[in-house]
C-alpha positions in Angstrom: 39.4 -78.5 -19.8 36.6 -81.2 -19.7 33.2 -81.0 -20.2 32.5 -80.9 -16.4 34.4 -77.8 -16.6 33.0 -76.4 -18.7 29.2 -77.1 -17.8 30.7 -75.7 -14.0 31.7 -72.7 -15.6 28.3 -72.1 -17.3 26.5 -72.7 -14.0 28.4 -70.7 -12.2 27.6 -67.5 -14.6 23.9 -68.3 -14.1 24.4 -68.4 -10.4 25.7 -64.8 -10.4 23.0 -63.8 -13.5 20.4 -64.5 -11.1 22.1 -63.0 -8.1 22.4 -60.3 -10.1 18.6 -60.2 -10.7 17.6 -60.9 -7.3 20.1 -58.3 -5.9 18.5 -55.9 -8.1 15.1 -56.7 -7.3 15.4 -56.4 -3.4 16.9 -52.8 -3.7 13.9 -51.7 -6.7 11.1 -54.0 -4.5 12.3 -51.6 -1.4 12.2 -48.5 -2.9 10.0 -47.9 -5.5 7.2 -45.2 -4.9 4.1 -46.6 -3.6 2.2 -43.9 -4.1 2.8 -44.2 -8.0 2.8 -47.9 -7.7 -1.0 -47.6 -6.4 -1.9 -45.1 -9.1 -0.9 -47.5 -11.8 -2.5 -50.4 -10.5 -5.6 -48.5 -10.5 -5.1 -47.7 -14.3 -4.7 -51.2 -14.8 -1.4 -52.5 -14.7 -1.2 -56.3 -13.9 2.9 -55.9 -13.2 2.1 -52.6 -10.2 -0.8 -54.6 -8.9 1.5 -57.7 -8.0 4.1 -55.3 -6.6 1.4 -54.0 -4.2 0.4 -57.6 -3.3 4.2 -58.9 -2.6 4.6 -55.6 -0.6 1.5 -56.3 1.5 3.9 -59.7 2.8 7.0 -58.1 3.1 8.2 -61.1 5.3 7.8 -63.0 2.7 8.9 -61.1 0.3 12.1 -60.4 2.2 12.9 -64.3 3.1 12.7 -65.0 -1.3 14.8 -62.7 -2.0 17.4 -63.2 0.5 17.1 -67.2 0.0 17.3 -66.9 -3.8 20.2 -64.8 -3.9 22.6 -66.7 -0.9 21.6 -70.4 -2.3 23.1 -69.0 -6.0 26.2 -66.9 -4.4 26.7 -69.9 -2.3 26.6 -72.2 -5.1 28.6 -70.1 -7.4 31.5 -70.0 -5.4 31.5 -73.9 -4.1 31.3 -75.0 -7.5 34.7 -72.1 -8.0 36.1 -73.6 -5.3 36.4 -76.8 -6.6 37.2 -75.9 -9.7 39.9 -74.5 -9.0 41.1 -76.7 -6.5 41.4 -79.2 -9.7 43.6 -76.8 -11.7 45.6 -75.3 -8.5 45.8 -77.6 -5.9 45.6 -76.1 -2.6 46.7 -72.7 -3.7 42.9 -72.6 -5.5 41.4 -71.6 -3.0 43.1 -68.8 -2.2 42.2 -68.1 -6.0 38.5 -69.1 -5.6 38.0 -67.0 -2.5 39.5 -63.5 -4.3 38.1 -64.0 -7.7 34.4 -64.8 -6.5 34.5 -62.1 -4.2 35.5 -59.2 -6.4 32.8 -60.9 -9.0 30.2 -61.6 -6.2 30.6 -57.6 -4.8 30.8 -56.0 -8.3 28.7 -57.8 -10.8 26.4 -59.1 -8.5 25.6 -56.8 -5.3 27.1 -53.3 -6.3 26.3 -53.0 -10.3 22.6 -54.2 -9.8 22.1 -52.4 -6.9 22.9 -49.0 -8.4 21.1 -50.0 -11.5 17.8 -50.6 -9.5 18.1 -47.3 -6.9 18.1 -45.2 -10.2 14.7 -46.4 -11.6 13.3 -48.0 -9.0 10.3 -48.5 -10.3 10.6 -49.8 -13.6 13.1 -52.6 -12.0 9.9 -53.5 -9.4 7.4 -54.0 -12.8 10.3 -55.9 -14.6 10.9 -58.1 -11.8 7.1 -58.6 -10.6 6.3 -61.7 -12.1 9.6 -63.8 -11.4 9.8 -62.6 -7.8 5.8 -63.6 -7.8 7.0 -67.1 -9.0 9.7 -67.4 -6.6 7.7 -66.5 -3.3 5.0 -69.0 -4.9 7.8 -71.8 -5.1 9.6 -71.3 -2.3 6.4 -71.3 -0.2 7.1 -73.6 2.0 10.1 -73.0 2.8 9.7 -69.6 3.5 7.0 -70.2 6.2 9.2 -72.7 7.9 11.8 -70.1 8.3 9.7 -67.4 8.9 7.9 -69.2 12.1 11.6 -70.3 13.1 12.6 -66.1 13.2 9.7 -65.5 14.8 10.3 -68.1 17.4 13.8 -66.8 18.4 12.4 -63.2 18.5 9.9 -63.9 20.5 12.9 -66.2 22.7 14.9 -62.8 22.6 12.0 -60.3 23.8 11.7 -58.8 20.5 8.5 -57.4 19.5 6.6 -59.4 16.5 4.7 -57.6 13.9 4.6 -53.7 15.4 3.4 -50.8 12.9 5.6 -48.3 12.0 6.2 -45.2 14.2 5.4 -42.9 11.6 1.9 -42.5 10.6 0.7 -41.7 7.1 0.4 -38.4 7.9 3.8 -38.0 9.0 5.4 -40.5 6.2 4.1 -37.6 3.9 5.0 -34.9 5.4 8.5 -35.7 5.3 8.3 -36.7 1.8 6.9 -33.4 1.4 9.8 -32.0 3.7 12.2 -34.0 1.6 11.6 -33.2 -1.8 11.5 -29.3 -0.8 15.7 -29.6 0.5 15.8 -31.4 -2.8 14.2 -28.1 -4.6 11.4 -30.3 -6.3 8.7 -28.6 -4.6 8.4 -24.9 -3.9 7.9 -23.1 -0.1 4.3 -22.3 -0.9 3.3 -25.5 -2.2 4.9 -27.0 0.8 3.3 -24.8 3.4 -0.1 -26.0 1.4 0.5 -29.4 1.5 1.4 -29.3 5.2 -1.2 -27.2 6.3 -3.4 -29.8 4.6 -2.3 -32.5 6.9 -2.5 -30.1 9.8 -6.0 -30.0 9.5 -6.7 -33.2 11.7 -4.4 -31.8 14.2 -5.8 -28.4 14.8 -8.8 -27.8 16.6 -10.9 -24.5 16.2 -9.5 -22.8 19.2 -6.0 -22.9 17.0 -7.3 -20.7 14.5 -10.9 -18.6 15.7 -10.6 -14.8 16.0 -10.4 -14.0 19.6 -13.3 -12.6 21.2 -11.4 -9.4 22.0 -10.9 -9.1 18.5 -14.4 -9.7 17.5 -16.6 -6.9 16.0 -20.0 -7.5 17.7 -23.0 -4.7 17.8 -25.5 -4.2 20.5 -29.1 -5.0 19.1 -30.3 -2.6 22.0 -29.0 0.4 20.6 -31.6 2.6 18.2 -31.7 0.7 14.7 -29.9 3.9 13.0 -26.7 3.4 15.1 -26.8 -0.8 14.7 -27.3 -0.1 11.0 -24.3 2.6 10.3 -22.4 0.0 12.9 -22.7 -2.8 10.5 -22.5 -0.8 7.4 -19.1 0.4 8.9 -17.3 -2.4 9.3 -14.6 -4.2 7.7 -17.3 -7.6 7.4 -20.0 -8.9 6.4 -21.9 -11.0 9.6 -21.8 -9.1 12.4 -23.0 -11.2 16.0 -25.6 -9.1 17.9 -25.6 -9.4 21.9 -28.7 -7.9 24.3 -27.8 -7.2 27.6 -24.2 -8.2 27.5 -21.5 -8.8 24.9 -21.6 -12.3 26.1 -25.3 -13.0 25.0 -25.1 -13.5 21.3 -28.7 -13.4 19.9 -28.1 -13.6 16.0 -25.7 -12.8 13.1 -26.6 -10.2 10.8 -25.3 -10.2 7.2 -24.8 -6.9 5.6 -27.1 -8.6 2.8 -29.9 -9.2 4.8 -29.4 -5.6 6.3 -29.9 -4.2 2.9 -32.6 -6.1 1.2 -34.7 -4.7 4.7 -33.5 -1.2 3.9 -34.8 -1.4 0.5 -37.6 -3.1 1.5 -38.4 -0.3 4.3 -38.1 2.6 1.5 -35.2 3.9 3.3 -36.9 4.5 6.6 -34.4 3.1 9.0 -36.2 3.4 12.2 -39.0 0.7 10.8 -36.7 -2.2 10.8 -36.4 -4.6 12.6 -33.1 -5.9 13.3 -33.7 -8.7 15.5 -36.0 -10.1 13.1 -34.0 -9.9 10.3 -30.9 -11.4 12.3 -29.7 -15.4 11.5 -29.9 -17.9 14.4 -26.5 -18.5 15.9 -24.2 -21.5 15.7 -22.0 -22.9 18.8 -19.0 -25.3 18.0 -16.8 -26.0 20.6 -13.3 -25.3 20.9 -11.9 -28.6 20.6 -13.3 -29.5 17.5 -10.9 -30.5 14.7 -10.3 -28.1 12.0 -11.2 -31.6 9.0 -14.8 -31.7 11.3 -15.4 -28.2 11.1 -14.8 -27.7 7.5 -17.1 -30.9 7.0 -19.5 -29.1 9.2 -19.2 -26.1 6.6 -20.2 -27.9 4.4 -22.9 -29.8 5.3 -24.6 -26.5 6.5 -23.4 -24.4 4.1 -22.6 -21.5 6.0 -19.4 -19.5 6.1 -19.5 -18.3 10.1 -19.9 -20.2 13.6 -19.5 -18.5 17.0 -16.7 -21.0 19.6 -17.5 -22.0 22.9 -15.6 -23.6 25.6 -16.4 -26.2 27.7 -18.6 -23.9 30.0 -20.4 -22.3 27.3 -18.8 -19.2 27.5 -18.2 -17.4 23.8 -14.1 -17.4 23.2 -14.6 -16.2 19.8 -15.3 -16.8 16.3 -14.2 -19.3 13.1 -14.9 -18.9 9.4 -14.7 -20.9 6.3 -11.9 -18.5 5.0 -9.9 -19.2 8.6 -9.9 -22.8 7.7 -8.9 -22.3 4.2 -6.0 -19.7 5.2 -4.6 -22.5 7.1 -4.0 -24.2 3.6 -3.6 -21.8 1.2 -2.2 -19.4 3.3 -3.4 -15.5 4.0 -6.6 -14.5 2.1 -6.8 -10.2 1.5 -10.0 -9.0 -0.1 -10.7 -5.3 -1.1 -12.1 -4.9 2.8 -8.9 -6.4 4.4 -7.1 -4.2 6.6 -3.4 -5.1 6.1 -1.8 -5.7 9.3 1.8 -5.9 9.2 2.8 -8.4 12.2 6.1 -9.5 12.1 9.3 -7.0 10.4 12.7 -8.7 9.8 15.7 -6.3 11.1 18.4 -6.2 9.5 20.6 -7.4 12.6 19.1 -10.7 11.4 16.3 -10.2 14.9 12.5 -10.2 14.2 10.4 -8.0 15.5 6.6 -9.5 16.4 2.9 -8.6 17.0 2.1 -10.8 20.4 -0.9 -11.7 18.5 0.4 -13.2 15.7 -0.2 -16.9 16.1 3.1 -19.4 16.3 1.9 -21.2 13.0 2.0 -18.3 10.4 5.4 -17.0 12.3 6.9 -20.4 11.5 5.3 -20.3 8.0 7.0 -16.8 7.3 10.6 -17.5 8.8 10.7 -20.9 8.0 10.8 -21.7 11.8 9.9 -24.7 14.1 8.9 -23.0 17.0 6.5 -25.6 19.2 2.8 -24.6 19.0 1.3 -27.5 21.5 0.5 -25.1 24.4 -0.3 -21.8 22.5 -1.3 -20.2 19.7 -0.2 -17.1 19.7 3.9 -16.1 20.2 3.0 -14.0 23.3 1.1 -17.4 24.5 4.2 -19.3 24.2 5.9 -16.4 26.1 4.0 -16.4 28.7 3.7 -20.2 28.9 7.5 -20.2 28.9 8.2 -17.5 31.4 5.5 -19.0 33.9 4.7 -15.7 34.3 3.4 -11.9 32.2 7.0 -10.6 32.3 7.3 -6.9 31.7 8.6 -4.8 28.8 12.4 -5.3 28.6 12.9 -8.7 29.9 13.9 -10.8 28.1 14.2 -15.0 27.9 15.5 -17.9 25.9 14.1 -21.1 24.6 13.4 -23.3 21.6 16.7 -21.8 20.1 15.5 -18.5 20.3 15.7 -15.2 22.4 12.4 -13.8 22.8 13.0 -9.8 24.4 9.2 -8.5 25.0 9.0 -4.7 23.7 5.7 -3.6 24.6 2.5 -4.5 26.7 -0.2 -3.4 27.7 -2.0 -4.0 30.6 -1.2 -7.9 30.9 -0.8 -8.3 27.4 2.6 -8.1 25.5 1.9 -6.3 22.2 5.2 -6.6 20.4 8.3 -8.6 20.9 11.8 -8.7 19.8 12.9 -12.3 18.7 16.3 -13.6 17.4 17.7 -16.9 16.3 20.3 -18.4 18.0 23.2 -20.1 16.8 21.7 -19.6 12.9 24.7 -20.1 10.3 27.0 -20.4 13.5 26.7 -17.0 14.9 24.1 -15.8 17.6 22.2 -12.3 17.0 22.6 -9.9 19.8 20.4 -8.5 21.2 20.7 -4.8 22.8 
């Protein structure tokens, strides 16, 4: 062989060395983790913090790395080609075309490839710098083609430049989602996480104690009865209403209530409850669940009475509702335990009407929708179009929904079974 030979064959190895690297590099540039990309550059790492910048022109980016790797692959195998055209005659081609091919697809697109989906991000800091240099180079040329594809998108009706569907919020949920199937993170921590990014989407109305579940006290009764009311009951700020159950006047805290017990020697009947009562506070319904536990904050206080639009009272939200949504159920030593919702062992459900859609779906592990309801009855009843009676039953969402009991025009318990779960459908009697 001659020197010319030789000095092809050397090329040609570089040529697939580098598409090697820059086959590598697109795969590890494309999915490395962001999130710990960031966290590095922040501790100081030069390498992460030119990943983030490439990222930030993926375009770019993209164009380098695909002209980099087709101008060597292309050159590799013309400079094969006529090499062995010299030694084969026409036959080398043939030759040229199989033997660059299985080197091209092995050595240079599937070995690199797999090497870089593995550690991702240790190929991005490796390959930082170089890729840096060759966006830098290749400038030029890169906005030239770039303004050309953008052209013949536009020519085509294509849209230019659109974000993402998927918000933030949604990108990390289904990481979240993800690495749960993968077992990397438990249900709870799951159910934390998401109920963390569920806070912007809930508003108070989503999680506030309904007013028929409210324990209130009328401040017109004689002091002795308003006292052994609030001393009775299961919490510590009562709301007190005059004249009707609508006209909250103040919340009294079982603290308060005591320190003007002691203060009064005992003698109930010379306090004064209205005076000892805190001001109220109105949020409306429609407030997100992130504002109202800024709101907390800022005012620190644990209690705030909802309103609706027309002022009316529809209930109450806490500091320890917003937190629930998070962390999950909250008992104290005053909690009454409540036992809403009792798997059967026919593989059916059966359901408090009160118990809101979110901590069903929480429990079973369940997608049922809660955009028009809170509560399963509500989405029952928003379903049906109607308050159906006790034995009826209905199916939607993938579920049959059979109510068991109501009373008056609410449905207090309901029967509810998966369908089609594991490839069988429960029955339902």
């Amino acid at each position: 062989m001659t020197l010319f030979d030789w000095l092809s064959i050397v090329v040609i190895l570089v040529c697939l060395l580098l598409s090697f690297f820059f086959a590598g590099s697109e795969t590890a540039l494309m999915a490395f983790s962001r999130g710990r990309m960031l966290r590095l550059e922040k501790k100081g790492n030069r390498s992460a913090g030119i990943v983030n910048r490439l990222l930030e022109a993926r375009e770019r980016l993209i164009g380098a790395l695909l002209l980099g790797n087709n101008a060597v692959n292309i050159a590799a195998s013309s400079l094969a080609t006529s090499l062995f055209l010299v030694w084969f005659g026409d036959v080398g081609v043939v030759y040229a075309t199989v033997i660059m091919t299985v080197l091209v697809v092995v050595f240079a697109e599937v070995l690199p490839k797999t090497v870089a989906i593995n550690d991702p991000d240790r190929i991005a800091l490796l390959a930082a710098r170089p890729i840096n240099w060759s966006v830098r180079l290749l400038g030029p040329v890169l906005i030239a083609i770039e303004a050309l594809v953008r052209g013949i998108l536009r020519m085509a009706g294509a849209q230019v430049g659109d974000r993402p569907v998927l918000s933030a919020h949604e990108e990390l949920r289904g990481t979240v989602d993800l690495l749960h199937q993968e077992g990397g993170v438990e249900k709870l921590d799951r159910d934390m996480l998401g109920g963390l990014l569920d806070l912007r989407d809930l508003t108070v109305s989503d999680v506030m104690i309904h007013r028929t579940e409210m324990i209130t006290v009328s401040v017109d009764e004689p002091a002795e009865e308003v006292i052994a009311a609030v001393l009775a009951a299961p919490v510590t700020r009562v709301p007190l209403w005059r004249g009707s159950a609508e006209n909250i006047i103040g919340i009294l805290h079982a603290k308060d209530l005591l320190r003007a017990i002691q203060a009064a020697a005992g003698d109930l009947s010379k306090i004064d409850i209205s005076a000892i009562a805190l001001p109220p506070w109105f949020v409306p319904d429609i407030r997100p669940l992130s504002e109202q536990l800024k709101a907390f904050r800022r005012r620190k206080t644990h209690f705030a009475l909802v309103v609706d639009e027309y002022g009316e009272v529809m209930g109450l939200v806490t500091l320890e509702d917003i937190l629930e949504e998070i962390v999950g159920d909250i008992s104290d030593e005053h909690d009454i335990t409540v036992s809403g919702c009792k798997p059967q062992p026919d593989g059916s459900v059966v359901v408090d009407g009160a118990v809101p859609i979110r901590d069903l779906n929480r429990l079973m592990d369940w997608s049922l929708p809660d955009e028009e309801a809170t509560t399963i009855a509500g989405l029952v009843i928003h379903e049906a179009r109607a308050i159906p009676e006790a034995g009826q039953s209905f199916t939607f969402h993938g579920f049959r929904f059979r109510v068991l009991k109501k009373e008056r025009n609410r449905i207090t318990a309901l029967q509810v079974v998966p369908l089609n779960r594991k490839g069988a459908a429960a029955k339902v009697a």
